[in-house]
Short mmCIF file of the C-alpha atoms (twelve columns), coordinates in Angstrom:
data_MODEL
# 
_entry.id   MODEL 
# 
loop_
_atom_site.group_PDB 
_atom_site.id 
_atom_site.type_symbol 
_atom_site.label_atom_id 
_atom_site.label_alt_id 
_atom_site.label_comp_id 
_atom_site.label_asym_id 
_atom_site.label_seq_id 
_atom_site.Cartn_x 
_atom_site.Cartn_y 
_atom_site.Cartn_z 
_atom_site.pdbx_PDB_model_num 
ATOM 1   C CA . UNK A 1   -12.245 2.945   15.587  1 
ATOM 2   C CA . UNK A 2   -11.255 1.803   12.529  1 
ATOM 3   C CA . UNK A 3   -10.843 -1.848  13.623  1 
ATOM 4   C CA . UNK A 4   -14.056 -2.102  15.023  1 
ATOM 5   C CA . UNK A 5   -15.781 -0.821  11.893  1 
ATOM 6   C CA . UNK A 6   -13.723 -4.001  10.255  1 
ATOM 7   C CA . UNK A 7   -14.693 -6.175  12.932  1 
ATOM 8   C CA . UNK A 8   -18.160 -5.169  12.768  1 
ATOM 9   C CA . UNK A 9   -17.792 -5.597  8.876   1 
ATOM 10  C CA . UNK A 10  -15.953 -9.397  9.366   1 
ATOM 11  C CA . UNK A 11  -19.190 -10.042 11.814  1 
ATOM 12  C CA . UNK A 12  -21.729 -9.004  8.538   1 
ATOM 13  C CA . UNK A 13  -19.857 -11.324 6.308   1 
ATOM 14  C CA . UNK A 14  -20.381 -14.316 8.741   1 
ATOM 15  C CA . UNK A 15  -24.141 -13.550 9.572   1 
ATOM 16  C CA . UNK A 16  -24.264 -13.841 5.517   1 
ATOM 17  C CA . UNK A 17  -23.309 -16.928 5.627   1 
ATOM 18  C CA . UNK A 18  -19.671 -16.656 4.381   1 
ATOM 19  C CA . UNK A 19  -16.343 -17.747 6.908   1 
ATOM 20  C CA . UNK A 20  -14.286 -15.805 8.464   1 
ATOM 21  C CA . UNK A 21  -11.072 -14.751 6.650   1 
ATOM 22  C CA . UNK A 22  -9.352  -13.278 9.267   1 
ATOM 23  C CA . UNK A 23  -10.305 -16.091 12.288  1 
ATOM 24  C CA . UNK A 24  -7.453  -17.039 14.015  1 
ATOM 25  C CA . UNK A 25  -5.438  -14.304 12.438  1 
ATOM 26  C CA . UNK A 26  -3.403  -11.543 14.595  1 
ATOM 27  C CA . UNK A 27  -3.158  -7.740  13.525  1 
ATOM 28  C CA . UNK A 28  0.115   -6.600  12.991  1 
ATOM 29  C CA . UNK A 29  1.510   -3.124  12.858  1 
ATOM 30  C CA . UNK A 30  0.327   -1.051  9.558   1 
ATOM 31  C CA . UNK A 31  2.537   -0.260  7.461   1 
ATOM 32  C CA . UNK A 32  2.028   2.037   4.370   1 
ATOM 33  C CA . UNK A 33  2.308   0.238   1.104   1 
ATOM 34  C CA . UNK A 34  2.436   -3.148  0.334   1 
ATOM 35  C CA . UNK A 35  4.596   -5.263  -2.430  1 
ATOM 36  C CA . UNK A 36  2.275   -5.699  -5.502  1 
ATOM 37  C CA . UNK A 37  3.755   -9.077  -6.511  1 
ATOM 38  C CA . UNK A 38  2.855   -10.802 -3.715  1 
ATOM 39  C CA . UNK A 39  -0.689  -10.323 -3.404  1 
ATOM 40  C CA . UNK A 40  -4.017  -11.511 -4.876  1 
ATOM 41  C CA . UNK A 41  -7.654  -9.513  -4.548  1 
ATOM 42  C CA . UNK A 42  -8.599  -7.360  -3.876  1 
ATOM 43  C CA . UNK A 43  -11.971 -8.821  -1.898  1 
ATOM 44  C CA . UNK A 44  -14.430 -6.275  -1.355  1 
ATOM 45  C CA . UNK A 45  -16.364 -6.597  2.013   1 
ATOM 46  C CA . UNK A 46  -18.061 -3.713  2.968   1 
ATOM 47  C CA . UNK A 47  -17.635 0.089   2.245   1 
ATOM 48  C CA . UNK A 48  -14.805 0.415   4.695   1 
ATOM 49  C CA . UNK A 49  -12.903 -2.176  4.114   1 
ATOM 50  C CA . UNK A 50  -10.741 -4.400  1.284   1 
ATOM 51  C CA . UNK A 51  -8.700  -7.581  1.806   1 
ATOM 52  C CA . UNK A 52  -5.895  -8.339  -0.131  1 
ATOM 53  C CA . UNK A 53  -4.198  -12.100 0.213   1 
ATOM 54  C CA . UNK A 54  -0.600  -12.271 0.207   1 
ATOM 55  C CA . UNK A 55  0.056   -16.318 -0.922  1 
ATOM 56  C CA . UNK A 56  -2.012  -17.824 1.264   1 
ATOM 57  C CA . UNK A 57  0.142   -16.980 4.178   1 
ATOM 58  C CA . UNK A 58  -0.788  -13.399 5.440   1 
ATOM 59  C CA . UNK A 59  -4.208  -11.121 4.613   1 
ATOM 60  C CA . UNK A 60  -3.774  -7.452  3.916   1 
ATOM 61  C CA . UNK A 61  -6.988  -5.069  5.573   1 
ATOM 62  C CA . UNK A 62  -7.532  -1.566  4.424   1 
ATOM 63  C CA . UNK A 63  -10.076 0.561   2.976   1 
ATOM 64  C CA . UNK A 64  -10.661 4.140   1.918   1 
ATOM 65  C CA . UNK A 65  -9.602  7.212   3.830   1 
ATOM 66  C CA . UNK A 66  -12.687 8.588   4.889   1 
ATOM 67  C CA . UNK A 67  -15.944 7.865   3.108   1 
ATOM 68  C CA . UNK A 68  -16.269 5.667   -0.268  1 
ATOM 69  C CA . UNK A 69  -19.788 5.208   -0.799  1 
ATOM 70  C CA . UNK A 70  -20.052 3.369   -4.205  1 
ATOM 71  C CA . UNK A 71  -17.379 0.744   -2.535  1 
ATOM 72  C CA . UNK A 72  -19.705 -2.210  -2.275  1 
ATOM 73  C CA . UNK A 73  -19.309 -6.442  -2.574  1 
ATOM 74  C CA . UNK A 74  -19.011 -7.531  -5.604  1 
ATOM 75  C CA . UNK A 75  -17.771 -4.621  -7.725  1 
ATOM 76  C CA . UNK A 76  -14.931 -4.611  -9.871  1 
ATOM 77  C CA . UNK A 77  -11.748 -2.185  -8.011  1 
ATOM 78  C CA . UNK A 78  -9.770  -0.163  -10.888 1 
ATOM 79  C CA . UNK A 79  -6.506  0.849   -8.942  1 
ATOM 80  C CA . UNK A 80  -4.289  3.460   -10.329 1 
ATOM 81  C CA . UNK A 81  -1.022  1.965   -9.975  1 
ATOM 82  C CA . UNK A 82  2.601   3.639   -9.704  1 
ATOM 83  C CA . UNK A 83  5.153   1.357   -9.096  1 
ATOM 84  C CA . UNK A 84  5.496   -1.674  -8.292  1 
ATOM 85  C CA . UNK A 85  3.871   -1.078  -4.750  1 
ATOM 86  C CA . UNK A 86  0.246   -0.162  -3.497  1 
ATOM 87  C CA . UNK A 87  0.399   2.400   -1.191  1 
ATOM 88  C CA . UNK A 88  -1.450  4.572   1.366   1 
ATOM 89  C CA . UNK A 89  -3.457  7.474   -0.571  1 
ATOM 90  C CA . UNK A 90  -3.240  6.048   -3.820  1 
ATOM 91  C CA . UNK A 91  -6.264  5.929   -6.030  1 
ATOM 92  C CA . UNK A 92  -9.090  3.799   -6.918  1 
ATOM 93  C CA . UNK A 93  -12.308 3.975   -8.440  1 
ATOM 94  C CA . UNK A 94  -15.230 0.759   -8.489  1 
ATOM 95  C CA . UNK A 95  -17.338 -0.533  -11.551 1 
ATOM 96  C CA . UNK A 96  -20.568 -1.666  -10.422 1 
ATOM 97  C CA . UNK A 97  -21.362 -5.391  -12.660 1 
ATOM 98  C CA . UNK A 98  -23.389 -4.470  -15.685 1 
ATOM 99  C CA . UNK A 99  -22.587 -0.670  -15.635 1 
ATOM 100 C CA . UNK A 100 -19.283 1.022   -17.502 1 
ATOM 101 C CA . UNK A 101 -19.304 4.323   -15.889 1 
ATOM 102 C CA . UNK A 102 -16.449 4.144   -12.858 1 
ATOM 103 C CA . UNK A 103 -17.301 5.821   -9.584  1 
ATOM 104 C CA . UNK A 104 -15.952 9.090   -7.874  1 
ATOM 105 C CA . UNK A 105 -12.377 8.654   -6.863  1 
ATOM 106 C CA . UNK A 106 -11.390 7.033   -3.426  1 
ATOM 107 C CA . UNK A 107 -7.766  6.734   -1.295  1 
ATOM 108 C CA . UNK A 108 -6.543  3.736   0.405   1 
ATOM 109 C CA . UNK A 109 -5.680  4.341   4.189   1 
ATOM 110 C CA . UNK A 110 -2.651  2.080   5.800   1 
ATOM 111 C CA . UNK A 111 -2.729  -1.775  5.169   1 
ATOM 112 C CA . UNK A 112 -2.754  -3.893  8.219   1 
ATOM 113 C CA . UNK A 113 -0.879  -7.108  8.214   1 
ATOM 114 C CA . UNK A 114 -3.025  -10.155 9.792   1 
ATOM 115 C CA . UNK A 115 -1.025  -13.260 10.354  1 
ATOM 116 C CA . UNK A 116 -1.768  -16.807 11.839  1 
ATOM 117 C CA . UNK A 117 0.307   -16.874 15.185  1 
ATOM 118 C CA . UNK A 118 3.422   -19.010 15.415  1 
ATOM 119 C CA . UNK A 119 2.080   -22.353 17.128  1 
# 
């Protein structure tokens, strides 16, 4: 269910007019935390689900166990970190642009790998 809600979310951000980050990409198996040093973003997309770019080589999906309401394009994602690893059920909150006051407090679920396939 949870990667047709990111499908469905991946078909909003064409239909706006933006590409495709994960076209031509294959899900791998999730895994639950992923190495902090070797990834840029976080990209929000929708309020299910956050990409995070590992050097241009592999994309990260997630999002937030169960609902996140106030996770929304374009805000800013404050993650509280411990470690050197982001990991399943640790915590974020999102600052909407022009406002100071963070939101309620939201978990990531498993990261799923997507990778271009081998030619």
């Amino acid at each position: 269910m949870r990667r047709l809600a990111t499908l469905a979310a991946l078909a909003l951000t064409l239909a706006a007019g933006r590409s495709d980050p994960l076209a031509g990409r294959v899900a791998g198996p999730s895994v639950e935390c992923i190495d902090l040093q070797r990834i840029n973003g976080p990209d929000i997309v929708d309020a299910d689900t956050i990409l995070y770019r590992e050097s241009g080589k592999r994309i990260w999906v997630s999002g937030p166990v169960g609902k996140c309401p106030s996770l929304r394009p374009l805000d800013t994602l404050i993650v509280e970190v411990r470690g050197s690893q982001l990991c399943r059920n640790d915590l974020f909150r999102t600052v909407t642009p022009g406002l100071s006051i963070p939101s309620g407090v939201c978990r990531f679920r498993r990261f799923v790998p997507y990778d271009r396939p081998n030619p």
